[in-house]
NURO-215111 format. One line per field, with one value per residue (C-alpha): residue number from 1; residue in one letter; x, y, z. Coordinates in nm, 4 decimals. Layout:
// NURO-215111
k: c(NUM:...)
r: c(A:...)
x: c(X:...)
y: c(Y:...)
z: c(Z:...)
//
This chain:
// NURO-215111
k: c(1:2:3:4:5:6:7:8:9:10:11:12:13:14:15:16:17:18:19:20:21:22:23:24:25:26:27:28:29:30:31:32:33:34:35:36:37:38:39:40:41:42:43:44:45:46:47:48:49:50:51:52:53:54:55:56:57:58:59:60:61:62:63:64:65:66:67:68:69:70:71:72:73:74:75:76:77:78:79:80:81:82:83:84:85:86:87:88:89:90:91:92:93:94:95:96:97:98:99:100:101:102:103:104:105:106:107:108:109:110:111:112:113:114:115:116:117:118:119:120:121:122:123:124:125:126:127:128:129:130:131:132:133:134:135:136:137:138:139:140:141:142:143:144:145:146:147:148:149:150:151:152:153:154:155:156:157:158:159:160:161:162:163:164:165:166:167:168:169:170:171:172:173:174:175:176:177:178:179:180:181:182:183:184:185:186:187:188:189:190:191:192:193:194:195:196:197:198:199:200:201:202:203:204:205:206:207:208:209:210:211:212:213:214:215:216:217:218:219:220:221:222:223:224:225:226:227:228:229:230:231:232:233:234:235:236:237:238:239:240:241:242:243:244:245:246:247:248:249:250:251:252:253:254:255:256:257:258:259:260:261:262:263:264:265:266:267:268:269:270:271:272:273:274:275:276:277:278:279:280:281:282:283:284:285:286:287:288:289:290:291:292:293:294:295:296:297:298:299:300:301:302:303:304:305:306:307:308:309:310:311:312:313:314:315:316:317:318:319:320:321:322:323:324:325:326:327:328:329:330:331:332:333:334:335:336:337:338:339:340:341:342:343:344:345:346:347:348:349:350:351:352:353:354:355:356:357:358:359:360:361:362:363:364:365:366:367:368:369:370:371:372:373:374:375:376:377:378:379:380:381:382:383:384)
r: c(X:X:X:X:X:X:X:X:X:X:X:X:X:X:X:X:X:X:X:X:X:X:X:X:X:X:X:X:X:X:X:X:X:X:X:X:X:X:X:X:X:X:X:X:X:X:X:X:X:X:X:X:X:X:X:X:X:X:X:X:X:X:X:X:X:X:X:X:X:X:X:X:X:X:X:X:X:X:X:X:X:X:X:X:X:X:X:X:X:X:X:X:X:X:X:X:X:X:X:X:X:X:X:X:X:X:X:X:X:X:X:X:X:X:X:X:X:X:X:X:X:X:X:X:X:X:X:X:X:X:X:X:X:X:X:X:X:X:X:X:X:X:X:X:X:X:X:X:X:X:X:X:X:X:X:X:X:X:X:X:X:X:X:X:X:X:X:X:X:X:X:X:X:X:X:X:X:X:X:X:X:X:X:X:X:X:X:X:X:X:X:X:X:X:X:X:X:X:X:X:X:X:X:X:X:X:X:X:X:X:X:X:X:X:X:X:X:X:X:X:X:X:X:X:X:X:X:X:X:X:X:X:X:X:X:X:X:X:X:X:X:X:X:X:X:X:X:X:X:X:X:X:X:X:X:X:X:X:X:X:X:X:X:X:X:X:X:X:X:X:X:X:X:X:X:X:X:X:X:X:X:X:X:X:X:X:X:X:X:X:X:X:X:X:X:X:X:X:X:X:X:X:X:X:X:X:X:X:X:X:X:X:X:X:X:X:X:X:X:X:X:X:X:X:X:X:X:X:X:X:X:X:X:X:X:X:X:X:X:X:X:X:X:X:X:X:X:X:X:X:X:X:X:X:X:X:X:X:X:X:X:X:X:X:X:X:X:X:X:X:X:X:X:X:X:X:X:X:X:X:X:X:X:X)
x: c(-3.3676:-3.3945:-3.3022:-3.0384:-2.9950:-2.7629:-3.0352:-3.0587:-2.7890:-2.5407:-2.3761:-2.0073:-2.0598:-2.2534:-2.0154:-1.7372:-1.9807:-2.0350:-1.6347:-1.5826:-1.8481:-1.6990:-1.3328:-1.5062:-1.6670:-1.4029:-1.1884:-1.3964:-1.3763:-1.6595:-1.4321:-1.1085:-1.0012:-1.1728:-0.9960:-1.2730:-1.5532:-1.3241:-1.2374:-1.6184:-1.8074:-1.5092:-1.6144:-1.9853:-2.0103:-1.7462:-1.9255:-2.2584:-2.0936:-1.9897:-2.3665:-2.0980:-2.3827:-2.2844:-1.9969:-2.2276:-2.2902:-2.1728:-1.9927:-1.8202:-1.7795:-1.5949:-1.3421:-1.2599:-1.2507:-1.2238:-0.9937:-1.1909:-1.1747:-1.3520:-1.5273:-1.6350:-1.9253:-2.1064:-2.3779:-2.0915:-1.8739:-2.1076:-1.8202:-1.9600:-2.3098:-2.1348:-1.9377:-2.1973:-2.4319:-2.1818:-2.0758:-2.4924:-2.4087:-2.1354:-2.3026:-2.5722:-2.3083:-2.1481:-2.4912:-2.5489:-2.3999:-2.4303:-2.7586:-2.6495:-2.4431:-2.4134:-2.5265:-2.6129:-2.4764:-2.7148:-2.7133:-3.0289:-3.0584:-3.0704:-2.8589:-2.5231:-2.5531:-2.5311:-2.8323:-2.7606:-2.9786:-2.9362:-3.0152:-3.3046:-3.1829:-2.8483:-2.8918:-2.7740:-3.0412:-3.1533:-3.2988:-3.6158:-3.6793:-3.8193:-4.1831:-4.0097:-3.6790:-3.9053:-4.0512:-3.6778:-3.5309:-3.5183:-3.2907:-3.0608:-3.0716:-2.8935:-2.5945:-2.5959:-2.5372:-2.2834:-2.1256:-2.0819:-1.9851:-1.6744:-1.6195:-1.5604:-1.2992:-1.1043:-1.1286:-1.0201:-0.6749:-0.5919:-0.6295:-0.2407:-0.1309:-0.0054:-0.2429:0.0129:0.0896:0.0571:0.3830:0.5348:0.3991:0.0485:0.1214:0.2914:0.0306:-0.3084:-0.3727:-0.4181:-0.5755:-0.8356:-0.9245:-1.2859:-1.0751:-0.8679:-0.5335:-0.3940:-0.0321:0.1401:0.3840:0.5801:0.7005:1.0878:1.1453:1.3120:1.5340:1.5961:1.6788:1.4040:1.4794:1.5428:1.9435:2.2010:2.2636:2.3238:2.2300:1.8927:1.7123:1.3881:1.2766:0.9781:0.7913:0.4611:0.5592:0.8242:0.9351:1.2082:1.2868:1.2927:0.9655:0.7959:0.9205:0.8093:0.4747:0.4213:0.5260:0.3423:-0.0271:0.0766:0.0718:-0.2115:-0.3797:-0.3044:-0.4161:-0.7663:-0.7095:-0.8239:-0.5726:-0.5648:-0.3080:-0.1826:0.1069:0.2217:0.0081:-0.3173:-0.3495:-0.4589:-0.4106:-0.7884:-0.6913:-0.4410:-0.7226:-0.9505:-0.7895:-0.4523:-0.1982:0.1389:0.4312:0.6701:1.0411:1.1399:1.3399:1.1354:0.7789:0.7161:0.4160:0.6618:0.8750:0.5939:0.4025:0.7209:0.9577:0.8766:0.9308:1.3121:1.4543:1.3616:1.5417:1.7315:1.9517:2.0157:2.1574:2.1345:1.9029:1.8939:1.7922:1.6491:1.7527:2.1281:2.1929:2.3616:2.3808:2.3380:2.5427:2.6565:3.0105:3.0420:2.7479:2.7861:2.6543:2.4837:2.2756:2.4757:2.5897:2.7958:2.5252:2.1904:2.0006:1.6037:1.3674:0.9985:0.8052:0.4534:0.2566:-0.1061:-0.1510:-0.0346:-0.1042:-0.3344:-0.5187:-0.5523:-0.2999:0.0261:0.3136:0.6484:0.8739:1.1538:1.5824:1.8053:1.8217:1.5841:1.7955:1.7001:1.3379:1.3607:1.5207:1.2539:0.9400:1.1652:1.1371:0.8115:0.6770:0.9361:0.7904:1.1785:1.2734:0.9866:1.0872:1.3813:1.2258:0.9730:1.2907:1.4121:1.0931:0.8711:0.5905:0.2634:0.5016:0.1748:0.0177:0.3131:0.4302:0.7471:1.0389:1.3128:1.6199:1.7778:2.0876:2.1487:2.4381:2.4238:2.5966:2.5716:2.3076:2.0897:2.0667:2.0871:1.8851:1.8412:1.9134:1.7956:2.0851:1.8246:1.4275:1.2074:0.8872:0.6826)
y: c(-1.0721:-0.7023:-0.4737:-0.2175:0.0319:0.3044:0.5601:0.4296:0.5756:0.3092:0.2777:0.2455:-0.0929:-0.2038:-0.0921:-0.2598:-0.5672:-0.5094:-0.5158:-0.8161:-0.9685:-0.8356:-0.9501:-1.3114:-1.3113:-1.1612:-1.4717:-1.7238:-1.9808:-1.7649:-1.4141:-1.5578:-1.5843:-1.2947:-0.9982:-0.7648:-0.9390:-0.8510:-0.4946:-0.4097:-0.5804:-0.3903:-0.0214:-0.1048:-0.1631:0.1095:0.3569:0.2569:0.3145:0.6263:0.7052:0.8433:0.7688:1.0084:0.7277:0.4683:0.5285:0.2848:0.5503:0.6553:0.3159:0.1829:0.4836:0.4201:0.0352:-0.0779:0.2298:0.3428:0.6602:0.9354:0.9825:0.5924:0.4986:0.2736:0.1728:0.0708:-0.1159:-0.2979:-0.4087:-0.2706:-0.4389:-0.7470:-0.7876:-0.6201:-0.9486:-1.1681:-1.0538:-1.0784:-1.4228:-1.5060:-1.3584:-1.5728:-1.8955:-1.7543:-1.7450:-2.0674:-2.2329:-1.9633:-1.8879:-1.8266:-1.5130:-1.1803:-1.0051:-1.0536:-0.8300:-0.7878:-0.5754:-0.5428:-0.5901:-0.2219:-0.0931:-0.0398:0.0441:-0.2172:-0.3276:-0.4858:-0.7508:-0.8663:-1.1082:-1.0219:-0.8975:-0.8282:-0.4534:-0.2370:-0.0438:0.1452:-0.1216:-0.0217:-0.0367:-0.3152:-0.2577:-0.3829:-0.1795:0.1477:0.0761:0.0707:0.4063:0.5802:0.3165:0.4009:0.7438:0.7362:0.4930:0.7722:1.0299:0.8172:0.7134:1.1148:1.2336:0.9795:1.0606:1.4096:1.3104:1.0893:1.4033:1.6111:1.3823:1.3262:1.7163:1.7410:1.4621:1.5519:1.3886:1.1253:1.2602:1.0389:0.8248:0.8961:0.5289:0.6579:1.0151:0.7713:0.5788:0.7500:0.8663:0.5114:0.3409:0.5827:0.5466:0.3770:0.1863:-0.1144:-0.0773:-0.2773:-0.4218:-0.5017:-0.7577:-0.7428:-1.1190:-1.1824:-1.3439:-1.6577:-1.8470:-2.1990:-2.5182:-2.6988:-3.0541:-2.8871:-2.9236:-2.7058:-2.6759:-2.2972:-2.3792:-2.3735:-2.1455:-2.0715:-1.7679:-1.8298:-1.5374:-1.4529:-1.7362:-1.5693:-1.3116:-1.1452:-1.2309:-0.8604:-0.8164:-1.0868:-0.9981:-0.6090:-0.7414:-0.9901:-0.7166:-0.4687:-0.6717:-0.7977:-0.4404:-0.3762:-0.7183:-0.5904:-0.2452:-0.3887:-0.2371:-0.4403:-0.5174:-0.7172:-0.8263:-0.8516:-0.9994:-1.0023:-0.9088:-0.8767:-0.5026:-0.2184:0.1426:0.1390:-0.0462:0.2261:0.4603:0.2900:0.2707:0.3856:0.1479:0.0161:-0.0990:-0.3290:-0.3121:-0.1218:-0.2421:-0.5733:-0.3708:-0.1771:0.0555:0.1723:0.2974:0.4534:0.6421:0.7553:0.8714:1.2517:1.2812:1.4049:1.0434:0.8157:0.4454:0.5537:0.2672:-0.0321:-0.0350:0.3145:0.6247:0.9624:1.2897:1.4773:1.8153:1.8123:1.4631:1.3043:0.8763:0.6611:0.3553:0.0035:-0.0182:-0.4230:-0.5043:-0.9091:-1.0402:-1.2609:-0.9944:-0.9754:-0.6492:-0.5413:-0.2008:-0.1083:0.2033:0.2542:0.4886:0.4989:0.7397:0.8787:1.0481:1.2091:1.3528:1.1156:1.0873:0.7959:1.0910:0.8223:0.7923:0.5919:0.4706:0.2777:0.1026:-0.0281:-0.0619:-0.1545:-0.4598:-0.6928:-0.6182:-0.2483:-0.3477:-0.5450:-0.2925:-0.0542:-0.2577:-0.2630:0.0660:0.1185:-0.0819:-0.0182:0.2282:0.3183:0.4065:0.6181:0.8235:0.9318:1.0689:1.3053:1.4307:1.6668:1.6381:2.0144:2.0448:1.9727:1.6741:1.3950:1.5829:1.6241:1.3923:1.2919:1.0883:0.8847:0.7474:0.5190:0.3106:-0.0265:-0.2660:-0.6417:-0.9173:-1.2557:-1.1788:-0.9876:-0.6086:-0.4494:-0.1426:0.1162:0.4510:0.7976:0.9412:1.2107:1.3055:1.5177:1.6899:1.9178)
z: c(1.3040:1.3983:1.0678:1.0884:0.8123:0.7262:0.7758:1.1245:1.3960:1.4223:1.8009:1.8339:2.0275:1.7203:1.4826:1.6388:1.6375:1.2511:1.1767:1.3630:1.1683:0.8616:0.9451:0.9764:0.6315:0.4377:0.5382:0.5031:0.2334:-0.0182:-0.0101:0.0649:-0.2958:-0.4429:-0.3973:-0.5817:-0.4092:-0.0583:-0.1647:-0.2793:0.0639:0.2787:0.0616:0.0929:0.4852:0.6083:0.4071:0.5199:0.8707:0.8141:0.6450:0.3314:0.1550:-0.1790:-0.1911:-0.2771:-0.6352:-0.9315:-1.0994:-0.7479:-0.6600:-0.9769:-1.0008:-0.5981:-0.5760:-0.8996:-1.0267:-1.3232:-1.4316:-1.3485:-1.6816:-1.7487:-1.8171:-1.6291:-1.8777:-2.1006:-1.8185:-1.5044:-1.3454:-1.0481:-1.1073:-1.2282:-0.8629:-0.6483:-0.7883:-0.6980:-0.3179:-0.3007:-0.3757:-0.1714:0.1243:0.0864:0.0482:0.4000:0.6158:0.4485:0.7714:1.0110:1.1173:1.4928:1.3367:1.5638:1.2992:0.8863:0.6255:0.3338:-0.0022:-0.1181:-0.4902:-0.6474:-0.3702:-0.2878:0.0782:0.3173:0.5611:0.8986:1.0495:1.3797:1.6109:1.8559:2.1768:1.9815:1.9134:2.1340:2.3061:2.6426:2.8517:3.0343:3.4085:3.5091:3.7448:4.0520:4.0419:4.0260:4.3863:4.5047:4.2991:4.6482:4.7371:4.3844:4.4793:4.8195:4.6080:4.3507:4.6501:4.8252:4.4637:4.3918:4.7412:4.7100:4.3391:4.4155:4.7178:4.4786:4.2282:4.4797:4.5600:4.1919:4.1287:4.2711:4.0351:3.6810:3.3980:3.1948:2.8549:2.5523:2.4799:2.1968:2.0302:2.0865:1.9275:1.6193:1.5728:1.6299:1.2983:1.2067:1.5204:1.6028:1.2069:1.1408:0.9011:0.9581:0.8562:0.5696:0.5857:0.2430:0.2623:-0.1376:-0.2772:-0.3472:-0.7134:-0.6351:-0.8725:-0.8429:-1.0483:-1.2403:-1.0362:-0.7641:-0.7381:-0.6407:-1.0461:-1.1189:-1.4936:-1.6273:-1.3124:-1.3033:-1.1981:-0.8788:-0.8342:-0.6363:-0.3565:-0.1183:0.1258:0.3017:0.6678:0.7706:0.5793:0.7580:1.0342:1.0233:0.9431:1.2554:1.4985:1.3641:1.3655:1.6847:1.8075:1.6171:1.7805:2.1008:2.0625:1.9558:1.5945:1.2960:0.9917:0.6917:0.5617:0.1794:-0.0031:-0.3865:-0.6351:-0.4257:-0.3762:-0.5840:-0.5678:-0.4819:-0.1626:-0.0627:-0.1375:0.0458:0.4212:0.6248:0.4733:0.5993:0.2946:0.3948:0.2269:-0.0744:-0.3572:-0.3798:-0.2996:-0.6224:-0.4233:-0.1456:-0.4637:-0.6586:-0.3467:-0.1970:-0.4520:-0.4097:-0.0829:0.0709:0.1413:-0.1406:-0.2585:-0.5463:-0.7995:-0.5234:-0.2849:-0.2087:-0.0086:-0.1647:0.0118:-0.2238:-0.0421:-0.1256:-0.3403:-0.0468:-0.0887:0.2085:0.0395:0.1834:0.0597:0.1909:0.0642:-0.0178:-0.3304:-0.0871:0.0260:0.3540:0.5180:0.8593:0.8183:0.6864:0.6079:0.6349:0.5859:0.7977:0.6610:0.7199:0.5141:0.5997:0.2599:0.0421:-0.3208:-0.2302:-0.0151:0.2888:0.5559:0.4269:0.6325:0.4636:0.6640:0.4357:0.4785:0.1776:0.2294:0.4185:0.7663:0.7479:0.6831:1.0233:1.2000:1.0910:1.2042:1.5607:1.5312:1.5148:1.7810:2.0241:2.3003:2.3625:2.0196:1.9165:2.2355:2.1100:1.7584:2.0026:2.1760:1.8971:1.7220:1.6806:1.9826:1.6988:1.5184:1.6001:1.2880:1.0726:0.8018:0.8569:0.7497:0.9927:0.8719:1.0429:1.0386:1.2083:1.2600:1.1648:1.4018:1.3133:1.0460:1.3509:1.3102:1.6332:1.7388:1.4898:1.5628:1.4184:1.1513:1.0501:1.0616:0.8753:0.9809:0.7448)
//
């Protein structure tokens, strides 16, 4: 194994390596069910990337992933000793059965900054000429002529064609893509209530919470990773209880649906459009309600309302984005939104010129056949 450290220069190609590699262990059976273990190993390595090494201190690292404050004391509370010992441990459990891996993530004991071993002939370095190519370089030369002569001519035609502009859906979502980060996607829980024997009884329900999930939330979420998937952009995904504000600290974060997702509430309730008592948007500005008058007690609707904001300096000072309608057919409508190349053109059309590095607010409104919504279109944006 070839050692890697975070005093070394670490290439992109590597890096992208190292996530992969990281994506892998965080899911496997050791970290799966240990959210602290998962949060701490995620801090540790994309800090070591990033050689933030003045964020690799126990008192820095249990106010940012473990949200202590900023005045604890960590000779009085090792929580961060306490889990750094046991990802040590569960590392070791994970390369148990993988001695063929890419590459091995270590924390030395002492340390909080992550060490990279690889595999020989893993790392990525400048390959040296070989003896018998350097009797031929005259031969590379004339390609290298031939190879620029016909570079320039091809230069030369395309100088007449306009470059393509970004689409709107790459101006959107750059902030978070071209982030070192992967992007977490928070899926809230519905609080279910249902008979104790399972019977259509209304008497006696019990109240099911923790287990399940809008269909417009879930279906936000698979849209958006599938974007994500084919963009080449890492995610993780969380649901329930399993998130922290250190998490939303800790990456560019997506929160999925509103009234049932306490965090969109909390992070977004100073900004213009806001969820106010259900079922109902506020703006802020003048007090004007966005209701749904035939709202069913079903849940069902003929309309929805939905807000998709994005925020790059959000009180959780990392890049947040909330997709979330009224009811669970706005929240669909908004994760059609956007991922729909289409759509996001028409926000750019009345948008200002530098709106890519604005926060901004959309809201949108959407019509429901046959419990579908249809497209959703703008009512109102807001850059600033």
């Amino acid at each position: 194994m070839i050692p890697q450290t975070s005093a070394e220069v670490i290439s992109h190609a590597d890096a992208v390596r190292i996530r992969e590699v990281l994506g892998d262990v965080l899911q496997s059976a050791p970290f799966r069910t240990t959210r602290q273990c998962q949060s701490l190993l995620k801090y540790i390595v994309e800090h070591t990337l990033a050689g933030e090494n003045d964020l690799l201190r126990e008192r820095v690292i249990g106010t940012e992933v473990f949200g202590r404050s900023h005045d604890y004391e960590p000779g009085d509370d090792p929580v961060v000793r306490v889990r750094a010992a046991e990802v040590r441990k569960r590392l070791a459990q994970y390369y148990q059965d993988r001695a063929d891996s890419l590459v091995r993530i270590d924390i030395p004991s002492g340390s909080y900054r992550a060490v990279f071993q690889w595999k020989a002939a893993q790392l990525t370095t400048p390959a040296s000429p070989k003896p018998g190519l350097q009797k031929s370089r005259w031969r590379w030369a004339l390609v290298a002529v031939l190879v620029i002569a016909a570079s320039a001519m091809v230069v030369r035609g395309l100088r007449t064609t306009p470059s393509s502009a970004p689409s709107a859906m790459d101006q959107f979502w750059a902030p978070a893509l071209t982030s070192p980060k992967p992007i977490l996607v928070y899926n809230a829980t519905s609080t279910v209530f249902q008979s104790p024997d399972l019977t259509d009884s209304p008497h006696g329900l019990v109240p099911v919470r923790g287990q399940y999930t809008c269909i417009g939330d879930a279906y936000a979420s698979v849209v958006l990773t599938s974007l994500f998937a084919r963009r080449g952009k890492l995610y993780q995904m969380r649901y329930g209880a399993d998130l922290s504000f250190g998490d939303l600290r800790y990456q560019p974060s997506i929160l999925i649906g509103a009234f049932n997702n306490a965090w969109t509430l909390q992070t977004t309730n100073e900004l213009r459009f806001v969820f106010d008592k259900h079922p109902t948007i506020r703006d802020r500005t003048d007090n004007r309600l966005y209701i749904l008058p035939n709202l069913a007690p079903d849940g069902r609707t003929p309309e929805d309302y939905a807000i998709v904001s994005r925020v790059f300096d959000s009180n959780t000072g990392e890049l947040l984005i909330a997709a979330a309608g009224i009811t669970q057919y706005g929240t669909h409508a908004a994760g059609e939104f956007l991922t729909s190349p289409q759509l996001l053109a028409t926000l750019a059309v009345n948008a200002p010129s530098d709106w890519p590095k604005k926060n901004l607010q959309v809201l949108l409104h959407t019509k429901i056949v046959d419990d579908m919504p249809g497209p959703p279109s703008i009512v109102t944006t807001y850059f600033w």
